[in-house]
N, C-alpha and C positions, 0 to 999 in steps of 0.2 A: 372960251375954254371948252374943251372936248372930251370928254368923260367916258370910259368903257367901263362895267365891271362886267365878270365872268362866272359864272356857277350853275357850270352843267352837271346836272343830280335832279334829283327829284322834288316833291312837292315842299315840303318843309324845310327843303335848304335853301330851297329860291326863293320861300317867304321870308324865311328870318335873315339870307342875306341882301334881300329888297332895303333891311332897315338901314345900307350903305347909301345907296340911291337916294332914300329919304333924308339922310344928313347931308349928304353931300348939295341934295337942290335949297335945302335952309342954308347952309354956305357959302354957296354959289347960285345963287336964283338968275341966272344968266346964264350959268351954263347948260351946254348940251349934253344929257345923260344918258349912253343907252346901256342895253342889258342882254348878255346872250348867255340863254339859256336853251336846255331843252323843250321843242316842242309842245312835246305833251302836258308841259306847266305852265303853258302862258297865262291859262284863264286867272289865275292868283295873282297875277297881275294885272290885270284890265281894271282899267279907272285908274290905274296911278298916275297923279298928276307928278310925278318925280319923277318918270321915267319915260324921252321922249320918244324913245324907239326901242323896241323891243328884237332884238336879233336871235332867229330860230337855229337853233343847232338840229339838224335833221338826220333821221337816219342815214341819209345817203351821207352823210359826214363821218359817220361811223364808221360804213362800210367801204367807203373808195378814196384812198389816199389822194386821187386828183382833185375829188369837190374839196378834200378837209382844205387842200392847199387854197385849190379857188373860194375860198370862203375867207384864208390868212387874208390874202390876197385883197380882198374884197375890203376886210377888214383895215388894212394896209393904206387902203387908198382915202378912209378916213380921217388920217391924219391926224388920231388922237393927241392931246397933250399930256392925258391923264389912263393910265388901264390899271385897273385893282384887281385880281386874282385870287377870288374867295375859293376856288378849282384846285387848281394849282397839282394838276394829273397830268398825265401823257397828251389829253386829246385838249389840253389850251396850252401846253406847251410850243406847238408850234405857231399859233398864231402870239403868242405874244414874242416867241423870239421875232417875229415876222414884222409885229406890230408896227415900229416905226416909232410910239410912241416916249415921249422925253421923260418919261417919270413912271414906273412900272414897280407897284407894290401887290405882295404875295407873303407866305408866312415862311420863314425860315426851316429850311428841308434840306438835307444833306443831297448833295449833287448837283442842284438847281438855282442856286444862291448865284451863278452869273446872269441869269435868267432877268434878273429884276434889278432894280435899284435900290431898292428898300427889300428887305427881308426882317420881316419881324415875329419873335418870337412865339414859337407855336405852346402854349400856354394849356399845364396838364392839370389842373387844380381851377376850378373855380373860386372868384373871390366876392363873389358877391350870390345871390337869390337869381340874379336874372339868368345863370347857366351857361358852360362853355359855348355855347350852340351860338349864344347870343354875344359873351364876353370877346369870341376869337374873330367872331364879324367887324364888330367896332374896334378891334387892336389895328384891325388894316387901316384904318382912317387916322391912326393916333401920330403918325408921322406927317402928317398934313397939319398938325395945330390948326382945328379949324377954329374959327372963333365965334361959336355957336353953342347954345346948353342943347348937348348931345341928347334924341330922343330914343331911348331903345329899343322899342316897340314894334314888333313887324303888323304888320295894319292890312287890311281889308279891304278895300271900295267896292260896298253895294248900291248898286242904283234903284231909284222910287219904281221904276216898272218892276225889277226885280223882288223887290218884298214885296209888291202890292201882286204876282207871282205866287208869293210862297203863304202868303194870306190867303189867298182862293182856296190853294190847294190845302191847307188848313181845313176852311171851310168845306170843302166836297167830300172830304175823307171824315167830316165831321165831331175834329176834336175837339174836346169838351174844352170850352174859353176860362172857364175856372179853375180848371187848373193848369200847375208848370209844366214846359216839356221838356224834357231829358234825351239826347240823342245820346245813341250804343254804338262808339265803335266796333261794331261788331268783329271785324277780322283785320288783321295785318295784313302790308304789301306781301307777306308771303307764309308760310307753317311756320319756318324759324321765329317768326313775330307773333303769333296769333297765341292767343290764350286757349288752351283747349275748350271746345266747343260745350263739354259737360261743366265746367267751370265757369265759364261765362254766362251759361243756362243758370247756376246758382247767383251770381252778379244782380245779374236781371233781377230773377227771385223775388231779392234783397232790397233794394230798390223800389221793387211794387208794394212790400211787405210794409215798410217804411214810410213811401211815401204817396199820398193820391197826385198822380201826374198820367200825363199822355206819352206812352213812349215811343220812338222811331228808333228804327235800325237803320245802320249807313252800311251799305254792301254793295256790290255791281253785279250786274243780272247774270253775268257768270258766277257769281259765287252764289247763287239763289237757293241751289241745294244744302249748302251748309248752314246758310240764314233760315230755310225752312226748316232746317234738325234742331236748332236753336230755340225757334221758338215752338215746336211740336212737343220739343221737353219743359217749355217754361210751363208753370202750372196753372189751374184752368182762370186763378182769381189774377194773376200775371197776364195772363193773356188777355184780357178783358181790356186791358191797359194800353196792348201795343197796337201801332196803328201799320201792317207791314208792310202794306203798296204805299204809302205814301213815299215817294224815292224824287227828289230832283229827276229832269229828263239829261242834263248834263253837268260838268260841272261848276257852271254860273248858276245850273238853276238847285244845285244842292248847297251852295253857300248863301243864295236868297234864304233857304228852307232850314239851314241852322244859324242864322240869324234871328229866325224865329221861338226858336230853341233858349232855354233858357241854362244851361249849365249839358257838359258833354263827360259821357263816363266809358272807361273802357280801352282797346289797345292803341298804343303809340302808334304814331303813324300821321299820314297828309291832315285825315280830318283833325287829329286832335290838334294840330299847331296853326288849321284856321280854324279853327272855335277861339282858341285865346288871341289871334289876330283881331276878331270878333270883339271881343273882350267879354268874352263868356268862361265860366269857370267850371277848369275839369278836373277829373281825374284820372289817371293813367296809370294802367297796369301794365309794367316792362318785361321785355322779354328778359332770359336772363343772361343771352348773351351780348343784351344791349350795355353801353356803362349809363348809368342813371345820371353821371353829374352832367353828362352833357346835353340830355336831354328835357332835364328836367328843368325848361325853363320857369321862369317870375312862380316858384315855391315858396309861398308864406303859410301853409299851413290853415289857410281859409277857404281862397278863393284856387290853390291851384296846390292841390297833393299828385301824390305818387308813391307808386307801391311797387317795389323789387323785392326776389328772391334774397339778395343778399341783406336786405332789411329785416328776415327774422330768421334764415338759415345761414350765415356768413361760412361756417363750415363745409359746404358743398362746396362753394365756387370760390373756396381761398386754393392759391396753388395754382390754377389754371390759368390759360393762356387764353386770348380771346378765341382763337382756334381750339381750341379745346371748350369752351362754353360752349362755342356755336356747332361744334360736332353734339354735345351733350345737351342741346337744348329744350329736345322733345323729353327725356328724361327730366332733366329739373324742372322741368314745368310740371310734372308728375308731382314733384313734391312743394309747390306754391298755391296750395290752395284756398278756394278761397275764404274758411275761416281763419287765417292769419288776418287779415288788413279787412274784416266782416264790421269790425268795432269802428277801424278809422273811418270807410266807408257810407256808415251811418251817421258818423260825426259831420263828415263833408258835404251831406245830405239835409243833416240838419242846418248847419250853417247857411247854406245857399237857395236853400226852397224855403225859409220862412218868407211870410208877407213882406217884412222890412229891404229885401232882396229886388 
């Protein structure tokens, strides 16, 4: 049997729709699994024994209708049995009309329902803690009856050279071994996401006030100016705490380095969805044009909170459209700060940094 699934997006969709891969090879332990995605995500990938080939979606796929074809094409010549469509956009549209493949499941979209074989429902309510993000992944397998106890969980593989990697670099940068460490997401993929930068300076704060840990910030060297405003403002007994060159050199080697990490605080985004692949526990301050039910994956109120604008001002953002949040969302963020969710913070703090942890 010959397996494709598809989900060209970014970090945290191709981790959490990995967890298809992952049930399907407990199912089928014979079959062939592969996975096309975009480039730039593969390293959240690497080590997965579920997935036998990884297929790169590349810019030049983007940009020239002849590759996208030569890629259908390519695809074509594989001869799947099986293609799942966790995508389900313009640019896998043609390879799966292309595909060849006997059995082609995707979620129910007006327009595209000839596209596939299975079309199933795109599902606007979560019913369970583990989060649409996670619920509308496994709904594509559920026409398969597989007969396996489904696992939900999008997973990680680090390797022993790698933590033995991020333990050095522990040691050089010389953080204290007695205490926890706490990674910062410090910034979103973009301003519409990021928590204002004098906001997240109080976060931090909060954290150091609270707790004796070692801290690290997650940022990329282009964003270095904003990571150094950040911590220029955090205060002098805050600062004593952070350790700010400690940075992975890419990014296998920053998932060795929050693996060493002991719980991750801060903006939604790639790192916060591999830290709980990790199984380390966060928390997550949402934009507010994000919707929280769907991101807020495995929420029980311990090991994995979350904090949105509509959690203590529902008033601002009733009425609007998502187009309309995300036009207004440097403004509402104005009004999210951060002594709302000061109390939960410290609670999430305390739960997770005592010794018994």
């Amino acid at each position: 049997m010959k397996i494709l699934v598809i989900q060209q997006k970014m970090i945290g969709d191709v981790l959490v729709s990995s967890i298809i891969c992952n049930n399907l090879r407990l199912a089928y332990p014979d079959a062939q699994i592969d996975y096309l995605v975009y480039e730039s995500t593969t390293p959240v990938l690497e080590g997965n024994p579920n997935i036998d080939t990884i297929i790169r979606f590349e810019e030049k796929h983007r940009k020239s209708k002849k590759e996208l074809l030569n890629l259908a094409l390519e695809i074509r010549a594989n001869k799947y049995d099986l293609l799942i469509d966790a995508y389900s956009k313009l640019e896998s549209w043609l390879i799966v009309l292309l595909s060849g493949a006997t059995r082609k499941i995707s979620y129910k979209k007006k327009g595209r329902t000839f596209l596939y074989t299975d079309n199933v429902p795109f599902e606007e309510f979560p019913k369970t803690n583990l989060g649409l993000a996670i619920e509308r992944r496994l709904s594509l397998i559920e026409p398969l009856d597989l007969a396996v106890k489904i696992d939900p969980l999008p997973k990680l593989f680090v390797t022993q050279a790698e933590n033995e990697h991020a333990i050095s670099l522990f040691e050089q940068h010389k953080l204290k071994k007695d205490r926890k460490t706490v990674m910062i997401s410090l910034l979103g993929s973009e301003k519409l996401k990021t928590y204002p930068l004098n906001y997240i300076t109080s976060v931090i704060d909060t954290i150091a006030d609270n707790a004796d840990v070692n801290i690290l910030f997650n940022y990329f060297p282009k964003q270095i100016d904003d990571a150094k405003t950040v911590f220029d403002s955090c205060k002098p007994s805050t600062k004593e705490k952070i350790y700010f060159d400690l940075l992975g050199g890419d990014l296998r080697a920053f998932i060795g380095v929050l693996n060493q990490c002991d719980l991750i605080v801060g903006n939604d985004g790639g790192a916060i969805n591999m830290a709980k692949a990790l199984g380390k526990p966060s928390f997550i301050i949402f934009s507010p044009w994000i919707e929280k039910k769907i991101w807020a994956t495995l929420e029980d109120g311990i090991h994995h909170m979350s904090v949105h604008l509509n959690d203590y001002k529902p008033e601002l953002l009733s009425q609007k459209t998502e187009k309309q949040l995300k036009q207004d969302a440097l403004t509402l963020y104005k009004e999210f700060k951060p002594s709302l969710f000061k109390d939960k913070l410290k609670s999430f703090l305390l739960k997770n940094l005592s010794n018994d942890n």
